[in-house]
mmCIF file as Biopython writes it, N, C-alpha, C and O atoms, coordinates in Angstrom:
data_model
#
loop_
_atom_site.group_PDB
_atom_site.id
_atom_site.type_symbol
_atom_site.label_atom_id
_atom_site.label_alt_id
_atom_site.label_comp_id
_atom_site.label_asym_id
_atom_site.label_entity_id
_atom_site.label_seq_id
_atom_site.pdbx_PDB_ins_code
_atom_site.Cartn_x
_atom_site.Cartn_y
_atom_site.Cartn_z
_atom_site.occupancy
_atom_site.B_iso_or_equiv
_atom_site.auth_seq_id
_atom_site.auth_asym_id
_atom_site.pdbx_PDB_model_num
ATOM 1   N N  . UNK A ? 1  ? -38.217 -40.407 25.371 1.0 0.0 1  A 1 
ATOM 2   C CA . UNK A ? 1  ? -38.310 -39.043 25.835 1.0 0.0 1  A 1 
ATOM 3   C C  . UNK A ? 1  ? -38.382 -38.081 24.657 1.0 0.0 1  A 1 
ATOM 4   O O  . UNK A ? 1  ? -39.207 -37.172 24.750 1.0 0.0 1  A 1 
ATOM 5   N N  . UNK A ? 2  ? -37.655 -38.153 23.599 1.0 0.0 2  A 1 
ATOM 6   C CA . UNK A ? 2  ? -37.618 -37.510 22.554 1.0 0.0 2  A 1 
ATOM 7   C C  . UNK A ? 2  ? -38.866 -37.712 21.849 1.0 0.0 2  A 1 
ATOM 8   O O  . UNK A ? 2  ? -39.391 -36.689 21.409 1.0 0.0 2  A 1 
ATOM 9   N N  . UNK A ? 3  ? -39.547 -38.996 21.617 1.0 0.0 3  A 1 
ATOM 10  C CA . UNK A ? 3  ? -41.251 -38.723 20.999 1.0 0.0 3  A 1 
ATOM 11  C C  . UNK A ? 3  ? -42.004 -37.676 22.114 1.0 0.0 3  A 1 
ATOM 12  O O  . UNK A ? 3  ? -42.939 -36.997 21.690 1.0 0.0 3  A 1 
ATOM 13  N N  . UNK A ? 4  ? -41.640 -37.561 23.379 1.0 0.0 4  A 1 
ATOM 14  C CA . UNK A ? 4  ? -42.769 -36.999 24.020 1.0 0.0 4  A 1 
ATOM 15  C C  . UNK A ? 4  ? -42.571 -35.691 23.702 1.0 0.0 4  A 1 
ATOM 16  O O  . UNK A ? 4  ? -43.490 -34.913 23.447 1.0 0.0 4  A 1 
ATOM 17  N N  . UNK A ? 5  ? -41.131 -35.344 23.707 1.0 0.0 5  A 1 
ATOM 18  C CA . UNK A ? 5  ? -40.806 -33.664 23.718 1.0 0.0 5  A 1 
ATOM 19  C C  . UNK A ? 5  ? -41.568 -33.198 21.881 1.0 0.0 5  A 1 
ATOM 20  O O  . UNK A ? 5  ? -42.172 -32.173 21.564 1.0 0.0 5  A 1 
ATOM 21  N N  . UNK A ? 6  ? -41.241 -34.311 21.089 1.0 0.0 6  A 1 
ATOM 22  C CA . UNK A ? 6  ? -42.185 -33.731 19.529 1.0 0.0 6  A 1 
ATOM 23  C C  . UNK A ? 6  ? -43.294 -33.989 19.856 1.0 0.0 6  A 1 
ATOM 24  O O  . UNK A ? 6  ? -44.062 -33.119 19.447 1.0 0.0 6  A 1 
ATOM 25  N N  . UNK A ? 7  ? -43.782 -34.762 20.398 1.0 0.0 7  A 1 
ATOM 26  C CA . UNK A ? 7  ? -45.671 -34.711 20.285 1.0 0.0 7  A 1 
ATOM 27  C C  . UNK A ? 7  ? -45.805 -33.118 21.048 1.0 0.0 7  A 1 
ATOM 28  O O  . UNK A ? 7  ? -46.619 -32.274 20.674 1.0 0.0 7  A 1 
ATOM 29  N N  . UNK A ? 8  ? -44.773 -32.910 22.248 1.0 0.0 8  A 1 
ATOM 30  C CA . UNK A ? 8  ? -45.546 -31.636 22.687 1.0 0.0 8  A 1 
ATOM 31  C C  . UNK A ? 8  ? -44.999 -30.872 22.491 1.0 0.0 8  A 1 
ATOM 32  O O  . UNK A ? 8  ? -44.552 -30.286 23.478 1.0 0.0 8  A 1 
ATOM 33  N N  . UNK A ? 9  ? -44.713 -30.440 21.403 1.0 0.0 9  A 1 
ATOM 34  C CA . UNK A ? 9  ? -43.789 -29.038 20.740 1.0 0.0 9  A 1 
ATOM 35  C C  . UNK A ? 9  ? -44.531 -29.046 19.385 1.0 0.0 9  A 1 
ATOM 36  O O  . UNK A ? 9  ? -44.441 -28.058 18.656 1.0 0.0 9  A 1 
ATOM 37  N N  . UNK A ? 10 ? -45.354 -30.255 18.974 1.0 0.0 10 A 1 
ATOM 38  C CA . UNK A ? 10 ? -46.427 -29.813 17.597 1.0 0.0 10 A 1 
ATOM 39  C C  . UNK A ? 10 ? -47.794 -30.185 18.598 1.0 0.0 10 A 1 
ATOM 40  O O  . UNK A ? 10 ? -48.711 -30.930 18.251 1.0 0.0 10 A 1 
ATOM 41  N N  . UNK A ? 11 ? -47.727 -29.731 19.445 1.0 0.0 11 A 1 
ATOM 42  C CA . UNK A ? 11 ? -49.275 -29.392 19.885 1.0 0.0 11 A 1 
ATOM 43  C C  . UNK A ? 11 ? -50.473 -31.021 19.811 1.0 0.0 11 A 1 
ATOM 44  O O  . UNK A ? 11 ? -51.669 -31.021 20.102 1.0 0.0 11 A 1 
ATOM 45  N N  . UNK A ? 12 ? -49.685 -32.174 19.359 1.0 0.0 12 A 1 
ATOM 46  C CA . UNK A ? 12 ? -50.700 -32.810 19.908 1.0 0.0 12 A 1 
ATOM 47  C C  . UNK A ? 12 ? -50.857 -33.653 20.906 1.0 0.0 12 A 1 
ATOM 48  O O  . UNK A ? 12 ? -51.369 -34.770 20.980 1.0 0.0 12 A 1 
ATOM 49  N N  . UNK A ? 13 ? -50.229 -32.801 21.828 1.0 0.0 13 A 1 
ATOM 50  C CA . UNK A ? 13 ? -50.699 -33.874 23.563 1.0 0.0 13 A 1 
ATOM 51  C C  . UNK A ? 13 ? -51.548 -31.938 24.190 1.0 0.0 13 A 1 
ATOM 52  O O  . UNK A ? 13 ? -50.999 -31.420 25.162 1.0 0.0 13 A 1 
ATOM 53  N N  . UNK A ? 14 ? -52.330 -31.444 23.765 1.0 0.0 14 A 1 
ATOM 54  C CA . UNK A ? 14 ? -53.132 -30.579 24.179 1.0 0.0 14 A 1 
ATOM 55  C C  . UNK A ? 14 ? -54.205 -31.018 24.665 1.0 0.0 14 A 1 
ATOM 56  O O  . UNK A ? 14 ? -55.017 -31.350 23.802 1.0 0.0 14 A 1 
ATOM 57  N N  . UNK A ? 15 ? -54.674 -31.210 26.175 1.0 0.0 15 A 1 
ATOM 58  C CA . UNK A ? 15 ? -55.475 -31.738 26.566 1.0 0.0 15 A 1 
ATOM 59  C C  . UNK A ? 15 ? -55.495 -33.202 26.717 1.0 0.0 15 A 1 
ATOM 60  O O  . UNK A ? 15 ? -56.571 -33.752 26.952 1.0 0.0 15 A 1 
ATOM 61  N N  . UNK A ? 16 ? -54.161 -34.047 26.581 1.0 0.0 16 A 1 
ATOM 62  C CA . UNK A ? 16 ? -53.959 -35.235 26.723 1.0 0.0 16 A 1 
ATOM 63  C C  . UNK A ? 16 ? -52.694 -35.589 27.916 1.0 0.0 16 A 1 
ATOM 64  O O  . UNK A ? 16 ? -52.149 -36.632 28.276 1.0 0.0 16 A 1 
ATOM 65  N N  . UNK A ? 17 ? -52.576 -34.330 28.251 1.0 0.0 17 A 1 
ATOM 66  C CA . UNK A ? 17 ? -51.031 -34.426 29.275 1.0 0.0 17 A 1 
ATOM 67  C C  . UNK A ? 17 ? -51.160 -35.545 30.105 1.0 0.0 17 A 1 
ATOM 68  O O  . UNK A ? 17 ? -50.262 -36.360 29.894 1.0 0.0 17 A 1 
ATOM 69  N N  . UNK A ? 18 ? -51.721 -35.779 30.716 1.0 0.0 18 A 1 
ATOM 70  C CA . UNK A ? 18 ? -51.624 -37.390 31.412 1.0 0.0 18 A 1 
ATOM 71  C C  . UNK A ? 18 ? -51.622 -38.126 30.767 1.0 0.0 18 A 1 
ATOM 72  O O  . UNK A ? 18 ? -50.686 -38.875 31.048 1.0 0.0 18 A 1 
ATOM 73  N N  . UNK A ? 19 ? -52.151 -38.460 29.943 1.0 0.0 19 A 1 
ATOM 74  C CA . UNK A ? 19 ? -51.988 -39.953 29.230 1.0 0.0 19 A 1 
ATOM 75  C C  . UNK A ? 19 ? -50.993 -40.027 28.288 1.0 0.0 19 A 1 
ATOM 76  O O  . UNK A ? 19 ? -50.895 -40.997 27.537 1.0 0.0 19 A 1 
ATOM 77  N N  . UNK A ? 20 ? -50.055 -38.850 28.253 1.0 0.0 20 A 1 
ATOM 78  C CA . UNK A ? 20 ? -48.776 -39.050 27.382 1.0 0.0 20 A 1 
ATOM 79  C C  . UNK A ? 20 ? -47.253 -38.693 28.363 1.0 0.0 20 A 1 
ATOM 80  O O  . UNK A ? 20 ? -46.112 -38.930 27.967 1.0 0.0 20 A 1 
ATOM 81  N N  . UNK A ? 21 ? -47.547 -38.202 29.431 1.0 0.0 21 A 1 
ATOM 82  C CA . UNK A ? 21 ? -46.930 -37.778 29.942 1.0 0.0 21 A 1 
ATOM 83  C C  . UNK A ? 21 ? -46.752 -39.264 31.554 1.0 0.0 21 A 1 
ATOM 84  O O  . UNK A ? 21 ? -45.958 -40.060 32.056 1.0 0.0 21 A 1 
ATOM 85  N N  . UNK A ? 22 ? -47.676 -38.913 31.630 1.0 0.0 22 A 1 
ATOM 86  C CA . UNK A ? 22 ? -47.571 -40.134 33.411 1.0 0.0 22 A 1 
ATOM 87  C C  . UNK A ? 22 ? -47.023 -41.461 32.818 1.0 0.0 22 A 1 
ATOM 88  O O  . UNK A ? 22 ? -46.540 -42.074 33.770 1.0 0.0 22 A 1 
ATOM 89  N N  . UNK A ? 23 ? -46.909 -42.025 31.925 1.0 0.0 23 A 1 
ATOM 90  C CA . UNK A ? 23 ? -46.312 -43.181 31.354 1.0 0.0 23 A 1 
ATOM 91  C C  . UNK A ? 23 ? -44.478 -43.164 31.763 1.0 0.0 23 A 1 
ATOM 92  O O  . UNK A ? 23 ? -43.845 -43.989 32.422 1.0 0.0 23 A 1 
ATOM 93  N N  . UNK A ? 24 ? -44.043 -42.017 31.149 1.0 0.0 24 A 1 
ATOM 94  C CA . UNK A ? 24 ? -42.734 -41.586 31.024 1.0 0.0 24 A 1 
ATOM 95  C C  . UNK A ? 24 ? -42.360 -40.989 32.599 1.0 0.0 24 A 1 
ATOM 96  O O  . UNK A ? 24 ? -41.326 -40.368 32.841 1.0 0.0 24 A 1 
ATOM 97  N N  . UNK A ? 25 ? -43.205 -41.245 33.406 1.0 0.0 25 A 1 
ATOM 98  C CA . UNK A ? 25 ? -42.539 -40.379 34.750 1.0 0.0 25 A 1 
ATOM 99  C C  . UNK A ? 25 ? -41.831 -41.568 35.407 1.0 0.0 25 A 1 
ATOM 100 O O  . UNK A ? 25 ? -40.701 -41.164 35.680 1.0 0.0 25 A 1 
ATOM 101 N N  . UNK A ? 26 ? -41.969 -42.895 35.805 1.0 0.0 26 A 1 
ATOM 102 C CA . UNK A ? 26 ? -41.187 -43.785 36.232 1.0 0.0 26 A 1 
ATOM 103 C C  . UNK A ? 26 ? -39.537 -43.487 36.011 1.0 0.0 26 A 1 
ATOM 104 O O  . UNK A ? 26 ? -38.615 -43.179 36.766 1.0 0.0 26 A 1 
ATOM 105 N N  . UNK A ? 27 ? -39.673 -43.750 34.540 1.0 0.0 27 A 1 
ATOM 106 C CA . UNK A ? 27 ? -38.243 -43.781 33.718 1.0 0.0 27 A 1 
ATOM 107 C C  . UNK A ? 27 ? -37.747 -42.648 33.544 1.0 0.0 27 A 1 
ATOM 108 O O  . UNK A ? 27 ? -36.564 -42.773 33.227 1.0 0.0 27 A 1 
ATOM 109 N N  . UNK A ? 28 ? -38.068 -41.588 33.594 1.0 0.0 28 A 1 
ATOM 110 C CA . UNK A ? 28 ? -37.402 -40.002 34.122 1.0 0.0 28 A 1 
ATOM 111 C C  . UNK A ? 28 ? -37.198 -40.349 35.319 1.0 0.0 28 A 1 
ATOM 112 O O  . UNK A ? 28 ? -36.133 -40.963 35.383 1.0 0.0 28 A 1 
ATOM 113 N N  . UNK A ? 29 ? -37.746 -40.246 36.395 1.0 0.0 29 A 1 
ATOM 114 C CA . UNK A ? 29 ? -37.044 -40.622 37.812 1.0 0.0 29 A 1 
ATOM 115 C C  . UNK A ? 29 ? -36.004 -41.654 38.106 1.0 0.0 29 A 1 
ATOM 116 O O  . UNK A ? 29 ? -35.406 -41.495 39.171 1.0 0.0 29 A 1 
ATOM 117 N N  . UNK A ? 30 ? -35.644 -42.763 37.310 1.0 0.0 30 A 1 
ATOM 118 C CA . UNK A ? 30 ? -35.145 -43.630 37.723 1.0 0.0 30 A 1 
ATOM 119 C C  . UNK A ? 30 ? -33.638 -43.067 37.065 1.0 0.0 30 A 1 
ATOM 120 O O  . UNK A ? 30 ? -32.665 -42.905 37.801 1.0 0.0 30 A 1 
ATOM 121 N N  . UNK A ? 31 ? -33.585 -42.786 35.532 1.0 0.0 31 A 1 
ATOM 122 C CA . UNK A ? 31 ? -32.955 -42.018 34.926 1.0 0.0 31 A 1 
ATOM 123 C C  . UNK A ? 31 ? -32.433 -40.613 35.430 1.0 0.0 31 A 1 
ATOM 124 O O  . UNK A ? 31 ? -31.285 -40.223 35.217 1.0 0.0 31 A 1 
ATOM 125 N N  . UNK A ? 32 ? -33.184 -40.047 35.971 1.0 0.0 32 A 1 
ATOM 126 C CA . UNK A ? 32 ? -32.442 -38.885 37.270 1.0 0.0 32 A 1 
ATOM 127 C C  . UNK A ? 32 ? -31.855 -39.251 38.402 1.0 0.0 32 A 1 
ATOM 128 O O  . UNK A ? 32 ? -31.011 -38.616 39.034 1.0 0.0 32 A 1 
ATOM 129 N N  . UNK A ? 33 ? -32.356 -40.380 38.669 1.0 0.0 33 A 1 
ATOM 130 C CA . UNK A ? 33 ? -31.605 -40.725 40.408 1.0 0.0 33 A 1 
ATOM 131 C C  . UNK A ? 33 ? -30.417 -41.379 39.415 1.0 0.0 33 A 1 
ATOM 132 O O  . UNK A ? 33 ? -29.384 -41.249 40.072 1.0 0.0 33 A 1 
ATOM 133 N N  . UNK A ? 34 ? -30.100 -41.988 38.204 1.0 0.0 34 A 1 
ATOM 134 C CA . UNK A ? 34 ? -29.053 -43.069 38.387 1.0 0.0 34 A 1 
ATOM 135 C C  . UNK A ? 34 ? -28.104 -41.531 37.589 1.0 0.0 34 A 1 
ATOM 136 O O  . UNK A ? 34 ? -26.876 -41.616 37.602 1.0 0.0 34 A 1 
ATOM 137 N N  . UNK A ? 35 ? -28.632 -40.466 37.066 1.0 0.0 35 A 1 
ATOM 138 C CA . UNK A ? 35 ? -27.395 -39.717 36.662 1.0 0.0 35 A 1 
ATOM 139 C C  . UNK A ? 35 ? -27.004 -38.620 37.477 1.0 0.0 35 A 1 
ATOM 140 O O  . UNK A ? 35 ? -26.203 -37.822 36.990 1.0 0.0 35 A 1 
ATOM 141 N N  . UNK A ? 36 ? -27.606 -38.360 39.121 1.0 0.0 36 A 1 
ATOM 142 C CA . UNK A ? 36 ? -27.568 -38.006 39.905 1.0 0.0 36 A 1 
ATOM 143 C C  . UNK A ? 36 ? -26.263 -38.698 40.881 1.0 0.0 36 A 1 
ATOM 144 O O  . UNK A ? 36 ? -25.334 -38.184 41.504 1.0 0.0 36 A 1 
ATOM 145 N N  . UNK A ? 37 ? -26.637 -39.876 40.699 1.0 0.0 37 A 1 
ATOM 146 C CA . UNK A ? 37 ? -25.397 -41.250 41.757 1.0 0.0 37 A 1 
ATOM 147 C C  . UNK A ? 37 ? -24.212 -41.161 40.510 1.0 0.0 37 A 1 
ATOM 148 O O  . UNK A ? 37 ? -23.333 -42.009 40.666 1.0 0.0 37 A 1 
ATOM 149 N N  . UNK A ? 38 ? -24.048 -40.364 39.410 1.0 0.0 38 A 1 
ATOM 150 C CA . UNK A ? 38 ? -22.985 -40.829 39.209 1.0 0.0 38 A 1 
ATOM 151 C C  . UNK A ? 38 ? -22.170 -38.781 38.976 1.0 0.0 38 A 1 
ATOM 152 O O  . UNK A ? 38 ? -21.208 -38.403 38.309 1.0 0.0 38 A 1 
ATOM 153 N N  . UNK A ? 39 ? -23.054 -38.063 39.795 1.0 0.0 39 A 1 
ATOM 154 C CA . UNK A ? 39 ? -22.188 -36.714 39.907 1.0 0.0 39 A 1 
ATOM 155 C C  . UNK A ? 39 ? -21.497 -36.751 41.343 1.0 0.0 39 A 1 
ATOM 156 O O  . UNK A ? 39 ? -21.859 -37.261 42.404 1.0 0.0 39 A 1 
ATOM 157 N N  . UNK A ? 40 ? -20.706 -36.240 41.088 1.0 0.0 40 A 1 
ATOM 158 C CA . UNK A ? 40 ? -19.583 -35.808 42.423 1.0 0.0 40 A 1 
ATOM 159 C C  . UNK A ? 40 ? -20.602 -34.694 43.419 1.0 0.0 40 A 1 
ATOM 160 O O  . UNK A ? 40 ? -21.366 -33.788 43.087 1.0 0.0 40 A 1 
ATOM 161 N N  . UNK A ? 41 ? -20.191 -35.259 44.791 1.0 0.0 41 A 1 
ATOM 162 C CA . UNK A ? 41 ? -21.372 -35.029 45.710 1.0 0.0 41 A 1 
ATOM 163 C C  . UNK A ? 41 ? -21.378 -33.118 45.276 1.0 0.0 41 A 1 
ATOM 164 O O  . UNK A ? 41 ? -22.380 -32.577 44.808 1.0 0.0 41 A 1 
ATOM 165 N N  . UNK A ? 42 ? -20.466 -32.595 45.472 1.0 0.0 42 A 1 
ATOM 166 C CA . UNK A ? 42 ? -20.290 -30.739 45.530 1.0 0.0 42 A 1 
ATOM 167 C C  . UNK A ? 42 ? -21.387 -30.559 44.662 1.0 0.0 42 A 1 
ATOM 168 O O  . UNK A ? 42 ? -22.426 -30.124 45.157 1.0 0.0 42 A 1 
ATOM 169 N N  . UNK A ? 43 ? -21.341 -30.834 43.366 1.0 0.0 43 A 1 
ATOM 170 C CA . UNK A ? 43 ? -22.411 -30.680 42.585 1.0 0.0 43 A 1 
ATOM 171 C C  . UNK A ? 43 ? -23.728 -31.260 42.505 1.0 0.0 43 A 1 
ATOM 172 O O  . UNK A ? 43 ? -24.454 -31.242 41.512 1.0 0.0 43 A 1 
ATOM 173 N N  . UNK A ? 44 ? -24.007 -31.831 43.747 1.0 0.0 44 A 1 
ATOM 174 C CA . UNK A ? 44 ? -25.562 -32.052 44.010 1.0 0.0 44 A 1 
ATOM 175 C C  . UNK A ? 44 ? -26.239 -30.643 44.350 1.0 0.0 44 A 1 
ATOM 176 O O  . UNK A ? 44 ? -27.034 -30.189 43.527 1.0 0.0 44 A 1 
ATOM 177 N N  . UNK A ? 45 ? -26.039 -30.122 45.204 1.0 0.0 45 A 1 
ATOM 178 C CA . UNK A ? 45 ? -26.827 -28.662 45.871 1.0 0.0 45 A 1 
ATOM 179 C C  . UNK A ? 45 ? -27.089 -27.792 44.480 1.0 0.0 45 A 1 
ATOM 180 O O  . UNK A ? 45 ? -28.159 -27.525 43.932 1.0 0.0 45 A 1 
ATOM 181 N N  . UNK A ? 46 ? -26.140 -27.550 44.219 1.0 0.0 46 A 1 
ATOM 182 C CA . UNK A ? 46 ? -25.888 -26.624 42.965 1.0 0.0 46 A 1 
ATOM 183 C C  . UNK A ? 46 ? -26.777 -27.042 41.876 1.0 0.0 46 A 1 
ATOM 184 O O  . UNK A ? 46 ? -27.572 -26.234 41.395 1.0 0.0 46 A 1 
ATOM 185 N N  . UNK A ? 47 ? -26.708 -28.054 41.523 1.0 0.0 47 A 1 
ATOM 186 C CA . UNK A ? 47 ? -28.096 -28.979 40.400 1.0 0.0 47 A 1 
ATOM 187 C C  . UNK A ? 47 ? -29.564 -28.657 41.078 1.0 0.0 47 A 1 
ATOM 188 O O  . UNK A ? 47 ? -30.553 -28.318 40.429 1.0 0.0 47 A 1 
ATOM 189 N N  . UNK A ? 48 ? -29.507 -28.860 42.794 1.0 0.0 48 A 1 
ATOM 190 C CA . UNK A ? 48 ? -30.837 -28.667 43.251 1.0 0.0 48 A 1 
ATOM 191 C C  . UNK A ? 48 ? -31.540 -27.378 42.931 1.0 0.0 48 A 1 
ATOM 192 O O  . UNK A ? 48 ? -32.688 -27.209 42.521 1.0 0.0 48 A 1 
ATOM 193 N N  . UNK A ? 49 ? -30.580 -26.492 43.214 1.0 0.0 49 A 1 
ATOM 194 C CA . UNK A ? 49 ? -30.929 -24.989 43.444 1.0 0.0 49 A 1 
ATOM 195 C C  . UNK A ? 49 ? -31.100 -24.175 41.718 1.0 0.0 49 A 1 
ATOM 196 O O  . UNK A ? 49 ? -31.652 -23.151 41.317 1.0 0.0 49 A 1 
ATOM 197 N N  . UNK A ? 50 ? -30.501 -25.002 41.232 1.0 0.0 50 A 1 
ATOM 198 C CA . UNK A ? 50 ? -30.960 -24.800 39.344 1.0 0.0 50 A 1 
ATOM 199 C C  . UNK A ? 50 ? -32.080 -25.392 39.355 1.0 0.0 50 A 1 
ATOM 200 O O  . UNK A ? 50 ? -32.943 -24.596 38.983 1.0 0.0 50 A 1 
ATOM 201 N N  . UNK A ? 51 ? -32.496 -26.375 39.591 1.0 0.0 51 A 1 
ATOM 202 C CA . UNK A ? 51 ? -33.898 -27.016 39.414 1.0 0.0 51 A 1 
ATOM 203 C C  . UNK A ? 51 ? -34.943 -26.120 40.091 1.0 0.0 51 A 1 
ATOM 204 O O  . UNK A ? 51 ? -35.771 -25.494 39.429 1.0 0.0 51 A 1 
ATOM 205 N N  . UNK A ? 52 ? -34.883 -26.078 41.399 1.0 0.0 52 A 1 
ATOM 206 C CA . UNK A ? 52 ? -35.680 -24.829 41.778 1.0 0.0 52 A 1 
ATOM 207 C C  . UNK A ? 52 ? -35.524 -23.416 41.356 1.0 0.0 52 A 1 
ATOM 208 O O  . UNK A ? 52 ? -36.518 -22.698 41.468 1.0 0.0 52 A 1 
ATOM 209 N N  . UNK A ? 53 ? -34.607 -22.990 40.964 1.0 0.0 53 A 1 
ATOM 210 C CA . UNK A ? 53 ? -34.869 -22.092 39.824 1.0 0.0 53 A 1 
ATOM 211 C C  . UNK A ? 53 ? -35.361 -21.916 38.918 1.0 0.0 53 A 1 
ATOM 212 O O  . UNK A ? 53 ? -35.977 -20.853 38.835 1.0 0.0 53 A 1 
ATOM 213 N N  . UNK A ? 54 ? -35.366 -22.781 37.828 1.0 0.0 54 A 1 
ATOM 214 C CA . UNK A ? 54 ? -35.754 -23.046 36.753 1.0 0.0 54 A 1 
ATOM 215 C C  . UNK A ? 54 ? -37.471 -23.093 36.827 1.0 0.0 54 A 1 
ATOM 216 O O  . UNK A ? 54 ? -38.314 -22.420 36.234 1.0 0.0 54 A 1 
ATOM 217 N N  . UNK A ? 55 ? -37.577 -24.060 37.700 1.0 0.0 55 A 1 
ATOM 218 C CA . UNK A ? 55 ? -39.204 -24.775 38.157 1.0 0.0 55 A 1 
ATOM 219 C C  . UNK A ? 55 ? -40.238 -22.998 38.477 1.0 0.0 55 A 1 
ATOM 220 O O  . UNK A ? 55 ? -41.323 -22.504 38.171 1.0 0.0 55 A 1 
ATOM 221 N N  . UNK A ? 56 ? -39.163 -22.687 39.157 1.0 0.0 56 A 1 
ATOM 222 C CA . UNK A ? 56 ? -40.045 -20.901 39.975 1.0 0.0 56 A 1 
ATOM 223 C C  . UNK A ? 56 ? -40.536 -20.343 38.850 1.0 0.0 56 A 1 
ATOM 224 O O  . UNK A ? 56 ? -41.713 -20.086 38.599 1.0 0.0 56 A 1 
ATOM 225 N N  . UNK A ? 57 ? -39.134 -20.085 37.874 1.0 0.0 57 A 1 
ATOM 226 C CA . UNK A ? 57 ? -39.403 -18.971 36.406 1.0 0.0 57 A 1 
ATOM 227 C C  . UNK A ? 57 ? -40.127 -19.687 35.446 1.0 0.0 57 A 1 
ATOM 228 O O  . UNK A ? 57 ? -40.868 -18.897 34.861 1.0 0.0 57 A 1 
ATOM 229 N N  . UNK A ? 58 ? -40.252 -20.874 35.002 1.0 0.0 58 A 1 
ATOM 230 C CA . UNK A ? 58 ? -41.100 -21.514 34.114 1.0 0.0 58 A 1 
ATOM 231 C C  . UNK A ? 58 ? -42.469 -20.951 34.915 1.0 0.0 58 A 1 
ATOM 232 O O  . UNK A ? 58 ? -43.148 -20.096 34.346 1.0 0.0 58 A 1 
ATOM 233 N N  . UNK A ? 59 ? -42.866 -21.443 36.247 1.0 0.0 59 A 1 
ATOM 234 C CA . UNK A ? 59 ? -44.199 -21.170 36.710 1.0 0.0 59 A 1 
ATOM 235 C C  . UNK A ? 59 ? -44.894 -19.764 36.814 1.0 0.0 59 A 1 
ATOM 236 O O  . UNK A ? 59 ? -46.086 -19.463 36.752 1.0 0.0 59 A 1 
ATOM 237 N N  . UNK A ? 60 ? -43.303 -18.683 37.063 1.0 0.0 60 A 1 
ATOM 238 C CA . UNK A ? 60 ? -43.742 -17.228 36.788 1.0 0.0 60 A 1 
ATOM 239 C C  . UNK A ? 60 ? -43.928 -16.860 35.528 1.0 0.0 60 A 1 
ATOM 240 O O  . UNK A ? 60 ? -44.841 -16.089 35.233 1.0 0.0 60 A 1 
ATOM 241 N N  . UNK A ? 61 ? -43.046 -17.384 34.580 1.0 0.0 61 A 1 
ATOM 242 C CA . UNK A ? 61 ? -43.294 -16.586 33.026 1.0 0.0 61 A 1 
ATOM 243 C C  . UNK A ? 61 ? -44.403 -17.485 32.700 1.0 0.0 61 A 1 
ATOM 244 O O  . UNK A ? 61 ? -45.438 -17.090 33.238 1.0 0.0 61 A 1 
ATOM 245 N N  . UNK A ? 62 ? -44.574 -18.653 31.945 1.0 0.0 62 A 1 
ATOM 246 C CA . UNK A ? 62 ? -45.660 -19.297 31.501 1.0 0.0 62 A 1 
ATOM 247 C C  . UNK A ? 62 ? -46.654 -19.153 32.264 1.0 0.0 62 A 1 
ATOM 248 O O  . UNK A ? 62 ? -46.667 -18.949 33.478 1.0 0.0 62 A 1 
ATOM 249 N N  . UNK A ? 63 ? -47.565 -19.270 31.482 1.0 0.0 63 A 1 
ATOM 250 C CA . UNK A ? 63 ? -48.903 -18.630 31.998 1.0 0.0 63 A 1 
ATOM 251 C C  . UNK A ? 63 ? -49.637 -19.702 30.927 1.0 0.0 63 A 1 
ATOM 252 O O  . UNK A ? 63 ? -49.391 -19.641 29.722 1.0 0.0 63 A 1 
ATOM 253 N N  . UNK A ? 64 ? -50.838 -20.981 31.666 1.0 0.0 64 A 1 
ATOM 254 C CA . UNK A ? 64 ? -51.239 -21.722 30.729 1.0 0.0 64 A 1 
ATOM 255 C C  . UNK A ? 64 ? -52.723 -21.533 30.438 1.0 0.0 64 A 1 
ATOM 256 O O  . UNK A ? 64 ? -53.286 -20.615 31.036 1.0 0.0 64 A 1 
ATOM 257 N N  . UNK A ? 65 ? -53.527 -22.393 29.475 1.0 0.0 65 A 1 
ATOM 258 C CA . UNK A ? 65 ? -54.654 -21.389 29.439 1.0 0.0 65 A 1 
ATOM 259 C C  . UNK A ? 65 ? -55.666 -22.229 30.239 1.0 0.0 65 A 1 
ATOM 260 O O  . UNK A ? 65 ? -56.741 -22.164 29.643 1.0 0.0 65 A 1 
ATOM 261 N N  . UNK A ? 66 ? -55.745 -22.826 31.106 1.0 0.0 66 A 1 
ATOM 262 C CA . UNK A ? 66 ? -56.434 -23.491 31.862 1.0 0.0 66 A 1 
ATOM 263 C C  . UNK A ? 66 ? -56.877 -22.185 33.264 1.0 0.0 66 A 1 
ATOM 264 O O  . UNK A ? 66 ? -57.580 -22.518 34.218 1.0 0.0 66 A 1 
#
């Protein structure tokens, strides 16, 4: 996860986002559900509703050039 976040913070997965990115989506999901099963249930909603937060304002402020 950490090579993907430097390849795309020095700009070279520009125009390569799938083929550097869809590799790593399995193991992010599997890695979210297993650190998800190990939070105390109260703090599931609360994680959800940050994620959809987060997801809204990234999509309102960033603006990409496509």
């Amino acid at each position: 996860m950490a090579g993907v976040v430097v390849a795309d913070l020095s700009g070279l997965s520009k125009g390569e986002v799938e083929r550097i990115w869809l590799p790593f989506v399995p193991w992010v999901t599997v890695a979210g559900a297993w650190l998800l099963s190990r939070v105390e249930r109260r703090w599931v909603w609360s994680m959800l509703a940050t994620q959809i937060t987060a997801g809204v304002a990234l999509q309102a402020l960033l603006v990409g050039i496509w």
